[in-house]
PDB file as gemmi writes it, atoms N, CA and C in Angstrom:
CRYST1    1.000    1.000    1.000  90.00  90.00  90.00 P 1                      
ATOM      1  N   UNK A   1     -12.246 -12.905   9.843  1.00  0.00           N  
ATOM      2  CA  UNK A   1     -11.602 -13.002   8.531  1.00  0.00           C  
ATOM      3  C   UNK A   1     -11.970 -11.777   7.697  1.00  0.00           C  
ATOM      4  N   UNK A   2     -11.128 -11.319   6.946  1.00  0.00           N  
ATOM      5  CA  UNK A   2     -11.171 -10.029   6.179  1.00  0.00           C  
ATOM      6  C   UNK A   2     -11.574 -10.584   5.037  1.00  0.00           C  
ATOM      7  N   UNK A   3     -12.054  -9.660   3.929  1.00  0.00           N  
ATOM      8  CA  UNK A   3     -12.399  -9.926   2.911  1.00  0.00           C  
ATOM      9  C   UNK A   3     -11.629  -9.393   1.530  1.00  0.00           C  
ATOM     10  N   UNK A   4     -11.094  -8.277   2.161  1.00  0.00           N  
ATOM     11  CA  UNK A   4      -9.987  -7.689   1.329  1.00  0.00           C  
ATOM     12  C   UNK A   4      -8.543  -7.099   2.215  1.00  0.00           C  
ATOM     13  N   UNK A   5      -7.619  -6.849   1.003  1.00  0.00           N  
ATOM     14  CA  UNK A   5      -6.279  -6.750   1.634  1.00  0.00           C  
ATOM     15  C   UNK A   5      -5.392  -5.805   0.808  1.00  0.00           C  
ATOM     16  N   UNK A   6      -4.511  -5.086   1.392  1.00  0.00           N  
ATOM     17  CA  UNK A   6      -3.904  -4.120   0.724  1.00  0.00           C  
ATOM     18  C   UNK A   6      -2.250  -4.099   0.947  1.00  0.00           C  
ATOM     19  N   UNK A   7      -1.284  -4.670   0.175  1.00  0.00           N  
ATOM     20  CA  UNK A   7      -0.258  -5.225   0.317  1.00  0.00           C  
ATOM     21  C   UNK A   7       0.909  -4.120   0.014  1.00  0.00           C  
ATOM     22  N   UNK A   8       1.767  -3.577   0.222  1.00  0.00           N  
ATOM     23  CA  UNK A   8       2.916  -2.231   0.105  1.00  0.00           C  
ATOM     24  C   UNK A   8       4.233  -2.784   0.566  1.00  0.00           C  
ATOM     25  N   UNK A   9       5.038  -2.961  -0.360  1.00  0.00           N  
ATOM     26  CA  UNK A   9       6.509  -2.713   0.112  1.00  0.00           C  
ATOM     27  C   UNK A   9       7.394  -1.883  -0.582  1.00  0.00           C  
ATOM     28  N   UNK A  10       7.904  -1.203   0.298  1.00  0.00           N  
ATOM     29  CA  UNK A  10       8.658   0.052   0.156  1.00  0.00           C  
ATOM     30  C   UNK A  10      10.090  -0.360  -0.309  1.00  0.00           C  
ATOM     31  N   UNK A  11      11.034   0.244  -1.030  1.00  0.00           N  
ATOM     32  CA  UNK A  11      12.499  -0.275  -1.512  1.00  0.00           C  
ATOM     33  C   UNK A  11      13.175   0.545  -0.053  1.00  0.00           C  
ATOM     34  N   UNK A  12      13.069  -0.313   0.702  1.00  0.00           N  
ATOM     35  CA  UNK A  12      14.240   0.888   1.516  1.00  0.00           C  
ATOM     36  C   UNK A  12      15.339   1.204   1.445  1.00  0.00           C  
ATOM     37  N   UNK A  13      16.428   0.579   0.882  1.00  0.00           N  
ATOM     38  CA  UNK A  13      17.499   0.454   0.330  1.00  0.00           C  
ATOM     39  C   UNK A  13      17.759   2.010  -0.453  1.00  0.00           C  
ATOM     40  N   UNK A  14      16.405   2.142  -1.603  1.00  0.00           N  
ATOM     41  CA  UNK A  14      16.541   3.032  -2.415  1.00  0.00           C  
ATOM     42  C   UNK A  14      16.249   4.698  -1.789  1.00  0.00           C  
ATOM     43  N   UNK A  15      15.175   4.292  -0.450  1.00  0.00           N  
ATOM     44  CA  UNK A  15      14.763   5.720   0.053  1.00  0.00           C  
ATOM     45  C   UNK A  15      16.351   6.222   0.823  1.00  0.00           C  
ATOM     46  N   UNK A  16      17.047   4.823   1.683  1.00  0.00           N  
ATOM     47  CA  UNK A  16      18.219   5.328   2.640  1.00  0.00           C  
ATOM     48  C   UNK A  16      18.848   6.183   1.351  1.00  0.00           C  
ATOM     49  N   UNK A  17      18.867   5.375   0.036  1.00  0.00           N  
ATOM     50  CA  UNK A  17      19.946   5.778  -0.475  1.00  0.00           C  
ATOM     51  C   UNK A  17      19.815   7.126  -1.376  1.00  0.00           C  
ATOM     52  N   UNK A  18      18.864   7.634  -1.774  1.00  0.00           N  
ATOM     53  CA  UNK A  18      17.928   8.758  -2.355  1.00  0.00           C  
ATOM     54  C   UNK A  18      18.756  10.002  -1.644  1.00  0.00           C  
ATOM     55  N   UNK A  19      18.109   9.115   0.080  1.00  0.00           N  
ATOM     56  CA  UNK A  19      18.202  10.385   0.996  1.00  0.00           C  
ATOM     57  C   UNK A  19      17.460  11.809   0.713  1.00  0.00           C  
ATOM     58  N   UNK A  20      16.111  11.773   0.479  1.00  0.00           N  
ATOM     59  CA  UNK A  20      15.411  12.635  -0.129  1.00  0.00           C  
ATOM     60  C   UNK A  20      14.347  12.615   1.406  1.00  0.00           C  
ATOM     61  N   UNK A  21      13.950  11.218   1.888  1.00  0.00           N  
ATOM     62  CA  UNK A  21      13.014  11.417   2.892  1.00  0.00           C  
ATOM     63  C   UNK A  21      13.342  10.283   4.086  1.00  0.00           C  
ATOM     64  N   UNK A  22      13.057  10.131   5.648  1.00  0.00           N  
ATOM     65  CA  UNK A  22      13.474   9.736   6.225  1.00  0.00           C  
ATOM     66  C   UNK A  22      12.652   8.279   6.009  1.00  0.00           C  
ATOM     67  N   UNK A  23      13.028   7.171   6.361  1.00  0.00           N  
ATOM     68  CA  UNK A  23      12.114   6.013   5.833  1.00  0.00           C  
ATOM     69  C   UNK A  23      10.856   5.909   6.903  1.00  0.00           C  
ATOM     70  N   UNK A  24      11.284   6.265   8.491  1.00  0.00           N  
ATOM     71  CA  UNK A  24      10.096   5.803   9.401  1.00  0.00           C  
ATOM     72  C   UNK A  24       8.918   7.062   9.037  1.00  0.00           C  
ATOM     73  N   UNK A  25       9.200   8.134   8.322  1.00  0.00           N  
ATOM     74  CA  UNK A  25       8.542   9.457   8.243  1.00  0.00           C  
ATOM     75  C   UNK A  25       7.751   9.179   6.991  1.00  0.00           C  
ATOM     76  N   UNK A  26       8.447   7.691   5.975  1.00  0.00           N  
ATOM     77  CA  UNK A  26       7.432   7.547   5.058  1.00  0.00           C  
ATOM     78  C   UNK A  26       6.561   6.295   5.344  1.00  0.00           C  
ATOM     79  N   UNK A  27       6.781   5.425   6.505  1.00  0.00           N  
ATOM     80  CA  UNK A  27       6.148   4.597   6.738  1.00  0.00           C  
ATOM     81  C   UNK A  27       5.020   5.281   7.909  1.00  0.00           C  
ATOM     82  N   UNK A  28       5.088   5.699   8.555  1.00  0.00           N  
ATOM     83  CA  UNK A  28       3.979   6.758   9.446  1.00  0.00           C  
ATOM     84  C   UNK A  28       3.007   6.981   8.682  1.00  0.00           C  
ATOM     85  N   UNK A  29       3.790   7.662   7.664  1.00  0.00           N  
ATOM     86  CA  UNK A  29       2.619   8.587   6.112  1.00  0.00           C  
ATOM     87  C   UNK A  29       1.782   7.351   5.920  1.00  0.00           C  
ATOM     88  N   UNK A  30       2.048   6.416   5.450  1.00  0.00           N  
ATOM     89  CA  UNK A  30       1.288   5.286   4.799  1.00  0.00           C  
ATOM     90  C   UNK A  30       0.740   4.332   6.088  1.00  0.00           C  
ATOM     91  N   UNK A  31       0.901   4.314   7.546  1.00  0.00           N  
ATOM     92  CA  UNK A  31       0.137   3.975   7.997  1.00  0.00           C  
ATOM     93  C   UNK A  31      -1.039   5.056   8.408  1.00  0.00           C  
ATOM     94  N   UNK A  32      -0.738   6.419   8.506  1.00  0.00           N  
ATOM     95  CA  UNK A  32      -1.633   7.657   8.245  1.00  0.00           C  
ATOM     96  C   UNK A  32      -2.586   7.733   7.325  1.00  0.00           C  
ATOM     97  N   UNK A  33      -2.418   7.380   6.405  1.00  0.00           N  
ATOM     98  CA  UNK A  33      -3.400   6.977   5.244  1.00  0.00           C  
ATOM     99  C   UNK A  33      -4.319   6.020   5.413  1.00  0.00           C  
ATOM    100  N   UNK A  34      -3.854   4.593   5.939  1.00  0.00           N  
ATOM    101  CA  UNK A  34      -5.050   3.859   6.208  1.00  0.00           C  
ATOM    102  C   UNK A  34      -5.978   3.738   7.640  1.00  0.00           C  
ATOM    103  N   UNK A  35      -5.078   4.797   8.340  1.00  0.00           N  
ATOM    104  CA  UNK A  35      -5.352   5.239   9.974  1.00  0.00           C  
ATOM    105  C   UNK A  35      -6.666   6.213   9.785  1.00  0.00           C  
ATOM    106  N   UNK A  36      -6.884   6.684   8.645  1.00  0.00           N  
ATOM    107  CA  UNK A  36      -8.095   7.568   8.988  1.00  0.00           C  
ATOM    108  C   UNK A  36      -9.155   6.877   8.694  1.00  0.00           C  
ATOM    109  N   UNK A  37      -9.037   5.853   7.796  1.00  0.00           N  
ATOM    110  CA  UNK A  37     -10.439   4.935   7.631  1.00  0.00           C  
ATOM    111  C   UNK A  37     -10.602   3.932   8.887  1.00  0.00           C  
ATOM    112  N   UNK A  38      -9.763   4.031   9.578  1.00  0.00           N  
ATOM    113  CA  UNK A  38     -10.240   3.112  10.460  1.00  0.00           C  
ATOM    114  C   UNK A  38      -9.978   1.813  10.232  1.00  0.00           C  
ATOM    115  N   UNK A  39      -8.827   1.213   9.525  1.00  0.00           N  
ATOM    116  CA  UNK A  39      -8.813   0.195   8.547  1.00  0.00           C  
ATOM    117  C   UNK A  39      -7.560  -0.755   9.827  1.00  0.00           C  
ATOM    118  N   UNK A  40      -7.199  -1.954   9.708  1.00  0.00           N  
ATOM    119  CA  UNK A  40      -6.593  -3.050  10.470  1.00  0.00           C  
ATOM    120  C   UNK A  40      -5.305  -2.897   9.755  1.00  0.00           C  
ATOM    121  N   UNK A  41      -4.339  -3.227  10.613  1.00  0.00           N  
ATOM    122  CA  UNK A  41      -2.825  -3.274   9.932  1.00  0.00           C  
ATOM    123  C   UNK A  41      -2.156  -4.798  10.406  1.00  0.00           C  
ATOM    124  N   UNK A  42      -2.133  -5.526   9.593  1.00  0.00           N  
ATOM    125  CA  UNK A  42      -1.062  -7.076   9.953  1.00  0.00           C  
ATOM    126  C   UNK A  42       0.359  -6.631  10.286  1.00  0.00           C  
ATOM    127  N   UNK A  43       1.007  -6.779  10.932  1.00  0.00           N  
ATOM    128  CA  UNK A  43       1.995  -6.310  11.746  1.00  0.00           C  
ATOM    129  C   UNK A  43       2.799  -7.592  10.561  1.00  0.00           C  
ATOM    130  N   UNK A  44       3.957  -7.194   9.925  1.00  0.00           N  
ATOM    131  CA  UNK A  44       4.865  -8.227   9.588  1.00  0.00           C  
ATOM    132  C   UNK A  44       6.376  -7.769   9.882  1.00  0.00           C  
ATOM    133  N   UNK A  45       7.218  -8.873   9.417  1.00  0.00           N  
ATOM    134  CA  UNK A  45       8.298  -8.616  10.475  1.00  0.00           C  
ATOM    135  C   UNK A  45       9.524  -7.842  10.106  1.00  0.00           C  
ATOM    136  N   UNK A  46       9.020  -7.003   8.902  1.00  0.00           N  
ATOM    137  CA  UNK A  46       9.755  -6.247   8.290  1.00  0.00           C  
ATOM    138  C   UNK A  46       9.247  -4.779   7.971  1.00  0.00           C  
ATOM    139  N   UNK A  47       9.959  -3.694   9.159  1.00  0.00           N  
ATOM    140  CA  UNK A  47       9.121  -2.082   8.670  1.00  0.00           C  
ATOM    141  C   UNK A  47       9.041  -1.825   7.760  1.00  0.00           C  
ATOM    142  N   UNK A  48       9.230  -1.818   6.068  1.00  0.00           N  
ATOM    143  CA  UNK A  48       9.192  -1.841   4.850  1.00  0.00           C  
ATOM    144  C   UNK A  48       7.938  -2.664   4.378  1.00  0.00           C  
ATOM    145  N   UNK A  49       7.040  -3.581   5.157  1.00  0.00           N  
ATOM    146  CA  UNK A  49       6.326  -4.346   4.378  1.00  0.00           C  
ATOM    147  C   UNK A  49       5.029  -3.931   5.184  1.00  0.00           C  
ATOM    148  N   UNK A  50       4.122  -3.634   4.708  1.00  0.00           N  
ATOM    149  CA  UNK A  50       2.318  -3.358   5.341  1.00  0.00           C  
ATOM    150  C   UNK A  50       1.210  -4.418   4.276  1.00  0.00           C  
ATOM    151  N   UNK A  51       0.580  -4.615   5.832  1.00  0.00           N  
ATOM    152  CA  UNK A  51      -0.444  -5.108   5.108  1.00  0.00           C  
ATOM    153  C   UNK A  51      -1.720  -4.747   5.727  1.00  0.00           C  
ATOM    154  N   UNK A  52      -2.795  -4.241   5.084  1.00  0.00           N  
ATOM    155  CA  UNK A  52      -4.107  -3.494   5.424  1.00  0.00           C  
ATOM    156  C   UNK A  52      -5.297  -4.207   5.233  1.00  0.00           C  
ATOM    157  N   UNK A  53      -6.369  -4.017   6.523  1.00  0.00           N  
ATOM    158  CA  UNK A  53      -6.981  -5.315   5.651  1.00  0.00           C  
ATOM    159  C   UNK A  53      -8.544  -4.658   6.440  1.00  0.00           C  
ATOM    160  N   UNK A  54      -9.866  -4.866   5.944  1.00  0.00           N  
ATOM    161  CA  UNK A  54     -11.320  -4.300   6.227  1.00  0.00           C  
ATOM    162  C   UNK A  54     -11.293  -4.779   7.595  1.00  0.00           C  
ATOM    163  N   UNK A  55     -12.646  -4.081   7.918  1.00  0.00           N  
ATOM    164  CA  UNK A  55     -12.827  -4.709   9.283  1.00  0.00           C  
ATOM    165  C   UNK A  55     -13.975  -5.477   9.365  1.00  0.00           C  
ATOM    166  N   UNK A  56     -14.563  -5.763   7.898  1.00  0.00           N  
ATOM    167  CA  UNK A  56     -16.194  -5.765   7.366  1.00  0.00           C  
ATOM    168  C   UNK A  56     -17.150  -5.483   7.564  1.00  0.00           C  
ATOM    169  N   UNK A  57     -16.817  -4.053   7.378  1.00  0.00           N  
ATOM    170  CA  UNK A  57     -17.976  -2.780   7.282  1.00  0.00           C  
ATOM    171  C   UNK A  57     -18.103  -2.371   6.101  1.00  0.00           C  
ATOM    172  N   UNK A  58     -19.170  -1.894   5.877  1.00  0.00           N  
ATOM    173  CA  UNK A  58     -19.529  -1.406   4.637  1.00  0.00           C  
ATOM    174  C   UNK A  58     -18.514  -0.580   3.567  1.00  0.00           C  
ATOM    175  N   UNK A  59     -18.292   0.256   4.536  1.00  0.00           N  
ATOM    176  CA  UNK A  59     -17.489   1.634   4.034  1.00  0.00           C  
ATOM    177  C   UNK A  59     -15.453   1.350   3.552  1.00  0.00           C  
ATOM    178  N   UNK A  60     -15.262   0.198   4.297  1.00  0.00           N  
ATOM    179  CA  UNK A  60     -14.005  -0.283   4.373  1.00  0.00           C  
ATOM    180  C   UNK A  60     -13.830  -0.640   2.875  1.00  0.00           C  
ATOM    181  N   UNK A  61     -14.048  -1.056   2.188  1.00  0.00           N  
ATOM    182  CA  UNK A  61     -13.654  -1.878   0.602  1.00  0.00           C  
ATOM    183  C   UNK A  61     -13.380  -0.071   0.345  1.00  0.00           C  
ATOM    184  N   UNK A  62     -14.392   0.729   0.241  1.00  0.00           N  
ATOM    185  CA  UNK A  62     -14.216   2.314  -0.131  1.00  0.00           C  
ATOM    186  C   UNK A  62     -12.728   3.016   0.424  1.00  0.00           C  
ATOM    187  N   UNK A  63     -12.587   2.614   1.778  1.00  0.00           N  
ATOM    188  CA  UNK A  63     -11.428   3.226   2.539  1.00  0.00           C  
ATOM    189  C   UNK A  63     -10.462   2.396   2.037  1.00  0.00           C  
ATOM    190  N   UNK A  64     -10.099   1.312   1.929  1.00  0.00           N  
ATOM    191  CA  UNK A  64      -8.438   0.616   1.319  1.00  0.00           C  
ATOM    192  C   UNK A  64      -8.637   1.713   0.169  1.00  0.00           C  
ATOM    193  N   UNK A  65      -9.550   1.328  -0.649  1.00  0.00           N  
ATOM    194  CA  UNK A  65      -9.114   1.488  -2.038  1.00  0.00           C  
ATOM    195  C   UNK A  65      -8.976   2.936  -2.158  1.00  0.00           C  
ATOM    196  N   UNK A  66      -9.179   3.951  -1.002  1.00  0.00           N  
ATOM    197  CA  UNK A  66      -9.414   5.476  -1.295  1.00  0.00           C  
ATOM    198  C   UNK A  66      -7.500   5.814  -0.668  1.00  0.00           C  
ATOM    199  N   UNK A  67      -7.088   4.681   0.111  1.00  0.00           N  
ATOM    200  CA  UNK A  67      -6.120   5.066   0.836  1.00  0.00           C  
ATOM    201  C   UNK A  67      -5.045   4.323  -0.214  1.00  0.00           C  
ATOM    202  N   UNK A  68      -5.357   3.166  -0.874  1.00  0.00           N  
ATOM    203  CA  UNK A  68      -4.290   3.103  -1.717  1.00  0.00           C  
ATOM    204  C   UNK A  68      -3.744   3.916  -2.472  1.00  0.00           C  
ATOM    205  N   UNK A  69      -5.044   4.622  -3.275  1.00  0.00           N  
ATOM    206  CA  UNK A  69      -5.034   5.272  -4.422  1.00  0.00           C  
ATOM    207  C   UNK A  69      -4.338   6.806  -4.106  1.00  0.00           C  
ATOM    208  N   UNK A  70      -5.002   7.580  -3.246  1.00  0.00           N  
ATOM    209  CA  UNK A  70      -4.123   8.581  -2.768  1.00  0.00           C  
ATOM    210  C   UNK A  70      -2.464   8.432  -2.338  1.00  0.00           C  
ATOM    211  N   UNK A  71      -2.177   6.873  -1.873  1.00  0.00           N  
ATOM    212  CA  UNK A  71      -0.593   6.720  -1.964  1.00  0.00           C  
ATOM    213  C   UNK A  71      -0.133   6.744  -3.693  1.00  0.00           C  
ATOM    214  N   UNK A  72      -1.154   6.016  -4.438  1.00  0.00           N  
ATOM    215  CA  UNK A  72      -0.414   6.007  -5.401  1.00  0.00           C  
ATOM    216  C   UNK A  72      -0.133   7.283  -6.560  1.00  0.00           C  
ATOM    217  N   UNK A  73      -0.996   7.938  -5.952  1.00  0.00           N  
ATOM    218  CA  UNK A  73      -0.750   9.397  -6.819  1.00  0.00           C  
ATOM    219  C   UNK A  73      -0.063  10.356  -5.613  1.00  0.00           C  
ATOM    220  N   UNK A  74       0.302  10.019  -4.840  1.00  0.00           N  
ATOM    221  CA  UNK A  74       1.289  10.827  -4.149  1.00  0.00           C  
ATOM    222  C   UNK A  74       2.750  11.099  -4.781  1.00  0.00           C  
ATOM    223  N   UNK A  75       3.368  12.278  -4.516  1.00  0.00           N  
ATOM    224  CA  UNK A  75       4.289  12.590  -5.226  1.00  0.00           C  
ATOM    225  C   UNK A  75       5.300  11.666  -5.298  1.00  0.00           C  
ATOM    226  N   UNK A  76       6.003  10.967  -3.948  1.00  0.00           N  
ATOM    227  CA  UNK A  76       6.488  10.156  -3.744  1.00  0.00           C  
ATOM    228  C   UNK A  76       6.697   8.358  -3.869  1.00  0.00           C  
ATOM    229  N   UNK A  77       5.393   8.064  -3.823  1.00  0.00           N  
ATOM    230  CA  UNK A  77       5.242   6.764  -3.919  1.00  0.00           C  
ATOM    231  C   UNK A  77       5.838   6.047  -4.603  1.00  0.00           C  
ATOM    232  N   UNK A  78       5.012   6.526  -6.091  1.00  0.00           N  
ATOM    233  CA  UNK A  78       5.837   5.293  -6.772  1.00  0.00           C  
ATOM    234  C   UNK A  78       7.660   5.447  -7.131  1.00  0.00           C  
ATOM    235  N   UNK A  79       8.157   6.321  -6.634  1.00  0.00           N  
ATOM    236  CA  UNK A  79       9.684   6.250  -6.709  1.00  0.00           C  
ATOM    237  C   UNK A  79      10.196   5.101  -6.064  1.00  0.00           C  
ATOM    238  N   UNK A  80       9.299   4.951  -5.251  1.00  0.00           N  
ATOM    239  CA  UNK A  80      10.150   3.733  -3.722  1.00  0.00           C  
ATOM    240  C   UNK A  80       9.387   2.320  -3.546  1.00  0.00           C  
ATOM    241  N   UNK A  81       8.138   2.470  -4.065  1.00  0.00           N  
ATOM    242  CA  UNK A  81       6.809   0.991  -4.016  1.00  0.00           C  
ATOM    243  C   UNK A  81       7.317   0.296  -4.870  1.00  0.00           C  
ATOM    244  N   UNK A  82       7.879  -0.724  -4.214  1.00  0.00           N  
ATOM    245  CA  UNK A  82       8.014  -2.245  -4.974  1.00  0.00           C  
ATOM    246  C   UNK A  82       6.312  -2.839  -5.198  1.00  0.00           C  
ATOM    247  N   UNK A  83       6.034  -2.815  -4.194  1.00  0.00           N  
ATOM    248  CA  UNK A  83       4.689  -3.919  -4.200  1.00  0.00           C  
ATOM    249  C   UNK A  83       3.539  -2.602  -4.103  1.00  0.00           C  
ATOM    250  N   UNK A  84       2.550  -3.151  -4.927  1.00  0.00           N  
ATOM    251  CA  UNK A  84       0.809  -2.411  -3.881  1.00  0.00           C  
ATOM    252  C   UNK A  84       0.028  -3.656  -4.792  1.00  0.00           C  
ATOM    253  N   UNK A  85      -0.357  -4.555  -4.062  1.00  0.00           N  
ATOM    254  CA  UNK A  85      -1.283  -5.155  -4.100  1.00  0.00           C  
ATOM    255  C   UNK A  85      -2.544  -5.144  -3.396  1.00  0.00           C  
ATOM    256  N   UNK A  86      -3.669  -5.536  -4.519  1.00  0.00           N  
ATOM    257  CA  UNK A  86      -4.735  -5.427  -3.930  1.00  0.00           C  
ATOM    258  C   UNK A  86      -5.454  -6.942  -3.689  1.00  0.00           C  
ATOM    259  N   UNK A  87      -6.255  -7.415  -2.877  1.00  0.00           N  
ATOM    260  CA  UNK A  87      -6.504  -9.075  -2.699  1.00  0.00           C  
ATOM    261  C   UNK A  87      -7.876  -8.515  -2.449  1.00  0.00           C  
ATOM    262  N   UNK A  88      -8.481  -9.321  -3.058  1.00  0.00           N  
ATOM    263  CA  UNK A  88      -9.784  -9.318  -2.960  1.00  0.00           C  
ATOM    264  C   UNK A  88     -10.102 -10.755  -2.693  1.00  0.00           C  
ATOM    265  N   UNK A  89     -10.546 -11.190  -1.872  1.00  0.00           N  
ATOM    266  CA  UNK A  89     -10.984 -12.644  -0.625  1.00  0.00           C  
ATOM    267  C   UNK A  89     -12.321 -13.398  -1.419  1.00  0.00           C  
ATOM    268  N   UNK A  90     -13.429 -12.380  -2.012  1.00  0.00           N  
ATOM    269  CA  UNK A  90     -14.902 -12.812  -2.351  1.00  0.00           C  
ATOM    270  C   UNK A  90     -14.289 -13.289  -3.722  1.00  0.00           C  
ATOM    271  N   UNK A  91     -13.575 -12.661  -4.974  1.00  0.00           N  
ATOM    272  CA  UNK A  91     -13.521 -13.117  -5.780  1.00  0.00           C  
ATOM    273  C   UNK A  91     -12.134 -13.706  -6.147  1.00  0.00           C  
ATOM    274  N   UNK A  92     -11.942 -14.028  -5.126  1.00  0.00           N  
ATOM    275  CA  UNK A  92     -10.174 -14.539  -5.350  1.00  0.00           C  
ATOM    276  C   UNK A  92      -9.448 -13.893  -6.294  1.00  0.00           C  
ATOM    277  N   UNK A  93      -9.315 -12.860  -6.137  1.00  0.00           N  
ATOM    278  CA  UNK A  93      -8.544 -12.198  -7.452  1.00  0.00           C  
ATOM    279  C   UNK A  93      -7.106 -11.409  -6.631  1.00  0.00           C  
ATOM    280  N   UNK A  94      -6.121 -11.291  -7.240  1.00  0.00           N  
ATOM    281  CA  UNK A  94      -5.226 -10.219  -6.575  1.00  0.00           C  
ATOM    282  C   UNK A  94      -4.590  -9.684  -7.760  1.00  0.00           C  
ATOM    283  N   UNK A  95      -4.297  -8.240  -7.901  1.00  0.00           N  
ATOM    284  CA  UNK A  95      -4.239  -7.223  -8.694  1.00  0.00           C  
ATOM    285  C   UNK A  95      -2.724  -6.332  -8.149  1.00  0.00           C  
ATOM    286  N   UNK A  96      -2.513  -6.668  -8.935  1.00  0.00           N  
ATOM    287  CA  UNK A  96      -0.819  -5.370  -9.238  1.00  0.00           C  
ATOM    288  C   UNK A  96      -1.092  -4.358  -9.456  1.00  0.00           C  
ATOM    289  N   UNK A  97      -1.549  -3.366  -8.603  1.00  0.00           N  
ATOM    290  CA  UNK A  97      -2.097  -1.926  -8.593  1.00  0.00           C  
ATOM    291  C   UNK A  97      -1.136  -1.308  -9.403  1.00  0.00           C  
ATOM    292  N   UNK A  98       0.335  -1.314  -8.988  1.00  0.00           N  
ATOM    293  CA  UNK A  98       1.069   0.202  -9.473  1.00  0.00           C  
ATOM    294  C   UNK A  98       1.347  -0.732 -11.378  1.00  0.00           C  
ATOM    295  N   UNK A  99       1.313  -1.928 -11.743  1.00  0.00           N  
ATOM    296  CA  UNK A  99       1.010  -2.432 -12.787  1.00  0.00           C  
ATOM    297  C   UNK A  99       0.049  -1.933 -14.016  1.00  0.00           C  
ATOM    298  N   UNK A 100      -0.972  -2.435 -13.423  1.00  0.00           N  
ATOM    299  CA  UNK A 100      -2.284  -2.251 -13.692  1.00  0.00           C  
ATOM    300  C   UNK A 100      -2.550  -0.491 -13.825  1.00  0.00           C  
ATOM    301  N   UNK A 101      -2.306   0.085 -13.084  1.00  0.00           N  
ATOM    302  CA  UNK A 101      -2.878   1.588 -13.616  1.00  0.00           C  
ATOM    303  C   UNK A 101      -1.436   2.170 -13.959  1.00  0.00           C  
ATOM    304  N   UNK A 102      -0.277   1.878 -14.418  1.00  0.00           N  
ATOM    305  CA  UNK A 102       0.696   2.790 -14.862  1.00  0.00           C  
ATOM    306  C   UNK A 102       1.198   1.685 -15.957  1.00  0.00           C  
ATOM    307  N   UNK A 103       0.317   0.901 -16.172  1.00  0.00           N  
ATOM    308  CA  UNK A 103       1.011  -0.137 -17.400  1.00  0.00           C  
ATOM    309  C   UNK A 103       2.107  -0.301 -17.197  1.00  0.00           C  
ATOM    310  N   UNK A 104       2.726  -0.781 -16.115  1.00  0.00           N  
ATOM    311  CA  UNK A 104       4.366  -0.931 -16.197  1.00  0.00           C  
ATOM    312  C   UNK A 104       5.017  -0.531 -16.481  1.00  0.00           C  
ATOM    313  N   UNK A 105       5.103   1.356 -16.795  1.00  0.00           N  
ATOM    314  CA  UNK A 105       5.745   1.953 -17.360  1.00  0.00           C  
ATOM    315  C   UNK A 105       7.464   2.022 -16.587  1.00  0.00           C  
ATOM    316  N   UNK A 106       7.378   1.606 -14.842  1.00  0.00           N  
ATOM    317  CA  UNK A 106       8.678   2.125 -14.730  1.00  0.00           C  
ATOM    318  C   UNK A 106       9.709   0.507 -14.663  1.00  0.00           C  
ATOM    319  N   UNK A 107       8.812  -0.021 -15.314  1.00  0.00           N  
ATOM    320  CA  UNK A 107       9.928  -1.802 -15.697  1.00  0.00           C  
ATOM    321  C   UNK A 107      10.072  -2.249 -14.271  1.00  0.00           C  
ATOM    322  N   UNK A 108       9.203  -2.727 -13.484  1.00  0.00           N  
ATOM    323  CA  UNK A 108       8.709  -3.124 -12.653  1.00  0.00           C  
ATOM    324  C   UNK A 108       7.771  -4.306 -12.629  1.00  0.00           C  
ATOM    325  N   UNK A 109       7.515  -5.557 -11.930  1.00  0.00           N  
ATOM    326  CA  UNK A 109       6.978  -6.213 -12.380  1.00  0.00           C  
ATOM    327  C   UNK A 109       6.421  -6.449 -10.919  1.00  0.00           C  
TER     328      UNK A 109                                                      
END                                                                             
């Protein structure tokens, strides 16, 4: 059992329709990101949806949160992130990342 979790869904609709970047070339990127910490991926049944989760090691709570955060200041991200949630398991809490640090500026909920 994991202790924390890192939740992403992408608008794909909006990237096909942008046409600015290929969608599997931005889903690679973002499993690339949590691929260098060494971090677990829940396979769900939609390529648009990731879920990341510790392996409970020390260093892992450091790696989600270093790999979220670099998606979320990536140039790209938040144009196309519906979701980035963060779940935290010890204190039952779950957190609306792109919420929470951009105050809802792009009317997103």
């Amino acid at each position: 059992m994991y202790r924390f979790k890192v939740e992403i869904l992408i608008d794909e609709e909006k990237v096909i329709k942008d046409d600015k970047y290929e969608p599997q070339d931005m889903y690679d990127c973002i499993r690339k990101m949590f691929k260098r910490f060494d971090l677990s991926e829940i396979k769900t049944d939609k390529p648009n949806h990731f879920i990341f989760t510790d392996k409970g090691r020390k260093q892992d709570y450091g790696g989600l949160g270093r790999a979220m955060l670099d998606l979320y200041y990536s140039e790209w991200f938040l144009d196309y992130a519906i979701k980035l949630i963060w779940h935290n398991y010890n204190s039952k809490s779950v957190e609306d990342v792109i919420k929470k640090l951009s105050g809802d500026k792009r009317g997103n909920s």
